[in-house]
N, C-alpha and C positions, 0 to 999 in steps of 0.2 A: 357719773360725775355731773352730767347738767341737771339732773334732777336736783341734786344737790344746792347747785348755785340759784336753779328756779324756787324752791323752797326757800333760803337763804333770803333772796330779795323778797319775797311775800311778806316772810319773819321782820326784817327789815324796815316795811311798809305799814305794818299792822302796827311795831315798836313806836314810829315817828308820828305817830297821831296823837298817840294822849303826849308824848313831846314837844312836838307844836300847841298843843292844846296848854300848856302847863305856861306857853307866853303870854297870852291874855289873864290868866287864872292868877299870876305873879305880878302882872301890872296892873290888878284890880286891888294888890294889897297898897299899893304906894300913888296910886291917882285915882282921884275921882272921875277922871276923863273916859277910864274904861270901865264900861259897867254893865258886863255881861250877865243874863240868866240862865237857867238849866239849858231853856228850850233853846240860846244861842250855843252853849257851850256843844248838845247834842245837835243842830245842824249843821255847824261849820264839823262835828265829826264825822256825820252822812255825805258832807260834803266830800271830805279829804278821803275816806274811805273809799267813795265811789270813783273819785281822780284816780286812787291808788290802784285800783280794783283793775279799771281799763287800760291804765299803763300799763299793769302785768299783761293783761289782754293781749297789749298790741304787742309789747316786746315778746310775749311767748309766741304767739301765732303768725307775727310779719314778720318774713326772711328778707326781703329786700333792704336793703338801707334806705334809701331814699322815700319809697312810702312811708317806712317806721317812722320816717324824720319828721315828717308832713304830718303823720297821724297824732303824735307828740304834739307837735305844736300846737295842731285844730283841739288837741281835749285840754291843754297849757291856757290856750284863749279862751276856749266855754268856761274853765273854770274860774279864771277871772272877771268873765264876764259876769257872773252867775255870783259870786263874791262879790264884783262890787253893785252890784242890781241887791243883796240880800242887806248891804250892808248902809250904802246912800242913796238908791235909788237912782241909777242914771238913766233908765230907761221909763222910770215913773210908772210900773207893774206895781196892780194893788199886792204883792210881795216887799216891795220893797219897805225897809227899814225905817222905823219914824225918825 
């Protein structure tokens, strides 16, 4: 039965990417504001993929509650962090976004 549910949330995780992805993709038909290319469209996928990949991680492999919680949150803040550096630049890393 937990293999099940572990498989399940993978399934789950894999499904909500190109769905999240389908929000930009949809606001590029009605505003000029958002105007994504390939190579955005495939990094914020590496991006979400890699979030998704280590949450499985941690929720498969940490039993404690409390670490899991902690660990959540510290890969919740990288990838914001890492999002908003890819996308305005707040940290001013020759990565960041023109």
């Amino acid at each position: 039965m937990k293999i099940m549910t572990k498989n399940k949330r993978l399934i789950i995780i894999l499904l909500a990417i190109p769905l999240i992805l389908l929000f930009p993709l949809i606001a590029m038909q009605f505003s000029s504001e958002v105007n994504w290319s390939l190579v955005d469209f495939l990094v914020m996928g590496i991006l979400l993929l890699g979030f998704g990949f280590m949450l499985e991680i941690v929720l498969r492999k940490v039993s404690k509650k409390k670490i899991r919680i902690a660990l959540i949150a510290i890969i919740f803040i990288a990838f914001l962090l890492i999002w908003a550096e890819l996308s305005v630049g707040i940290f001013g890393t020759p990565f960041a976004g023109s």
